[in-house]
N, C-alpha and C positions, 0 to 999 in steps of 0.2 A: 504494500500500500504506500501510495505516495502522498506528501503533504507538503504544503506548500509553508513555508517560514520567514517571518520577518524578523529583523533584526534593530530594535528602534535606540538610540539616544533617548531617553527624557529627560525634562527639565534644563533641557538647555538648547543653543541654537547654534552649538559648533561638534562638529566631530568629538570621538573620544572627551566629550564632558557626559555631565550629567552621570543618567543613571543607566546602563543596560537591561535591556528588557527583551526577551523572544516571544512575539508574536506565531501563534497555530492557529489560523480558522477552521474548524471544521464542520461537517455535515450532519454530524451526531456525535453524542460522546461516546469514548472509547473505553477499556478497562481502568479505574485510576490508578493500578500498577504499572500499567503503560504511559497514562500521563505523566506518573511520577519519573518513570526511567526516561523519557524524553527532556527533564528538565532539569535528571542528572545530567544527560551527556550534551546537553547545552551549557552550564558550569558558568552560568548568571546568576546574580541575586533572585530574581524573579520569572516565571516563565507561564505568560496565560495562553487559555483554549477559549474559545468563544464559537457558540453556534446561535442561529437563528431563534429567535426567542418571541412569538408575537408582535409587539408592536417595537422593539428592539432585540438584542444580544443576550444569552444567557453566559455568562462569564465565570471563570474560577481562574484561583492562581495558586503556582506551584514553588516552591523553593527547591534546589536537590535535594532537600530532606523530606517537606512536607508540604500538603496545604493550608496555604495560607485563611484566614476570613475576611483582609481587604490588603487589598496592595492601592498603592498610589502613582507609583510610578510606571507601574503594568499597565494600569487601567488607562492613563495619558496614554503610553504606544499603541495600546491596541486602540483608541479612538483616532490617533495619526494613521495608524496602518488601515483604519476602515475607508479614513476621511481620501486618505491621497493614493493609495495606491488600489483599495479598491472602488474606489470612485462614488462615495456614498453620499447622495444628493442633499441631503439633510444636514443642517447646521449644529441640529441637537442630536445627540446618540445616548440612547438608552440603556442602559445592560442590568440585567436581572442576577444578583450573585445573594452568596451567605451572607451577605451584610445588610442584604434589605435591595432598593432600588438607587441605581448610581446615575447621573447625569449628569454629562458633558455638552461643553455648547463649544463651539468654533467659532473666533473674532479674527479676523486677520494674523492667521494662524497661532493665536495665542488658546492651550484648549483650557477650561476652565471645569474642573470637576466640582460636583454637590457631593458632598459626605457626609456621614453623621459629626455631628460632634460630642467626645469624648473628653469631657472635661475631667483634668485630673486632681483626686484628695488626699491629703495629706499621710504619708505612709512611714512605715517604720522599714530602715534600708538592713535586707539581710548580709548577716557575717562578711558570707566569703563577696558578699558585691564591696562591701566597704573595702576590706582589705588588697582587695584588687587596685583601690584606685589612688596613684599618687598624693591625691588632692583631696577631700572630704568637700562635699556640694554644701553651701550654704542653706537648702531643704529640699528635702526628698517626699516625692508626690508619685501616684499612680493612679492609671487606669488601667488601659493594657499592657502599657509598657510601663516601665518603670523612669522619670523624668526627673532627674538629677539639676540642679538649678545654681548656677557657679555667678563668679560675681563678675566676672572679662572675659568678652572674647578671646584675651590670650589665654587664658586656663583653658578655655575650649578646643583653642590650636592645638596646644602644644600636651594635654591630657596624656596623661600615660599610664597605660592597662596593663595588669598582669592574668594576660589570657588564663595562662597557665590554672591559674584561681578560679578564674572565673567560666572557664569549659564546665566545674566542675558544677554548676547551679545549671538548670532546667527550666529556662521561661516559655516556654511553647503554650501559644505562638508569638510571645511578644519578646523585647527585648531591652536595651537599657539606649535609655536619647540622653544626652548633655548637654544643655542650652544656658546660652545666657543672651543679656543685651548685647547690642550689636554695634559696632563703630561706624560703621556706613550703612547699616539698616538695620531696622527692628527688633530683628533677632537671629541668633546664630546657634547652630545643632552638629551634633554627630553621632551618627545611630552605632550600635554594637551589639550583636548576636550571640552568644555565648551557642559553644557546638556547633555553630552552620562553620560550614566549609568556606563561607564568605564572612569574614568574623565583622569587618566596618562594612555597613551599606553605605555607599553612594552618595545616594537622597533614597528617602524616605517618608515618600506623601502620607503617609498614613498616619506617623506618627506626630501629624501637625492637626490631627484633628484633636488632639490633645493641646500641643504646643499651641495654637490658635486662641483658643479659649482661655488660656492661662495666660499670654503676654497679653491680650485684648482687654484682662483685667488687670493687668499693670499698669498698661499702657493711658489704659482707657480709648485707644484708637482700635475700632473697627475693619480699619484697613492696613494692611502694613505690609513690606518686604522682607523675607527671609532668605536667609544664606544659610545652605548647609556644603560646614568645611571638611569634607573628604578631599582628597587628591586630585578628583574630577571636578567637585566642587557644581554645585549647582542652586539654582534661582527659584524663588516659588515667591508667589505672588498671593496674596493671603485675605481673606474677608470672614471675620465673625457675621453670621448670622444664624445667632440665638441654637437654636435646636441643632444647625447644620453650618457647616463650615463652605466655603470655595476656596478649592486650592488651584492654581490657574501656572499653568508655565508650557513652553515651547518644547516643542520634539524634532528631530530631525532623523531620516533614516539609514542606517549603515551597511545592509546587506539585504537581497532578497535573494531564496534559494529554496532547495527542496531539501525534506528528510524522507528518508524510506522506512519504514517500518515492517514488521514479521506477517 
């Protein structure tokens, strides 16, 4: 069997930035032992399947280890991968997944996702996460993940993790963000997986449906820019609203091909 693959950039609008994502459309789903192996030997953060869903996409996403219950920066490629390379007439895309309904809209190629918002409460940080971390976070907050809140963007840079420690804790499916304010915008992140095979994501859309809520009540601004400082480094473009967030940034594509499967 043949499938066709896309390979997107998100959150950003140059080559080799942003965030890696692999694009599958297909026609039906498949085993998700199968999906799963497909998004090992793709050996990206995130890897979605999407098939036709009623009045939009039914959507899920995969890590090489697991399924995920929202990605962010999957869900941007696969609405670039529908919008431009499958030629999908509509400016809004719908997709149907485990997190409820997602909606994307298309501005002059800016895509703009609705999510929930996950407002994070104030949590008590376990052992092995503290002793991991160079730096002790000024307060420690959860939702899904775990949101570690530092006092400068340079702590944020320059953070230093003792994986080793920290393999040995279990957040599935979430994982640990570090944010603080930002020098030239709003707010700034770096996501970290304890166990995945990709130990720092990228960007990470998801964990701004938490991150969104929390600096919006700092801030008190409803709108803001965020920078997440991985290596790629990428841009997300931010709007509280109350129940649900928009998290809005550009995609760009890097490969399109085929996989074969059994």
């Amino acid at each position: 069997m043949n499938l066709p693959i896309y390979q997107i950039d998100a959150f950003t609008d140059r080559l080799f930035g942003g965030n890696p994502a692999c694009v599958v459309p297909l026609e039906r789903w498949l085993p998700d032992d199968l999906l799963l192996k497909i998004a090992k030997e793709n050996a990206v953060a995130e890897t979605a399947f999407f098939v036709p869903d009623g009045d939009g996409f039914a959507l899920r996403w995969f890590t090489p280890e697991f399924e995920m219950d929202l990605c962010g920066h999957a869900t941007l490629a696969t609405a670039h991968a529908i919008k431009t390379i499958l030629n999908h007439p509509e400016e809004t895309i719908v997709f149907h997944s485990g997190s409820g309904k997602l909606e994307v809209t298309i501005l002059d190629g800016l895509y703009t996702m609705k999510f929930p918002s996950r407002p994070p409460s104030p949590a008590s940080l376990p052992e092995l996460i503290r002793q991991s971390l160079d730096r002790q976070p000024l307060r420690v907050l959860k939702a899904r993940d775990y949101v570690l809140v530092y006092e400068s963007e340079d702590h944020i840079r320059n953070i230093k993790i003792n994986r080793q420690l920290l393999d040995q804790i279990n957040l599935d499916p979430g994982g640990i963000v570090v944010t603080a304010k930002g020098d030239e915008c709003d707010f700034v992140s770096r996501f970290f997986t304890p166990q995945a095979s990709i130990f720092e994501d990228p960007v990470t859309g998801s964990a701004h449906c938490s991150l969104i809520p929390y600096w919006s009540g700092q801030s008190g601004k409803k709108e803001m820019v965020a920078l997440q400082l991985s290596d790629r480094m990428g841009k997300l473009y931010c709007t509280d609203n109350g129940d649900s967030v928009f998290i809005a940034g550009y995609a760009i594509t890097y490969s399109i091909g085929t996989l074969w499967t059994e």
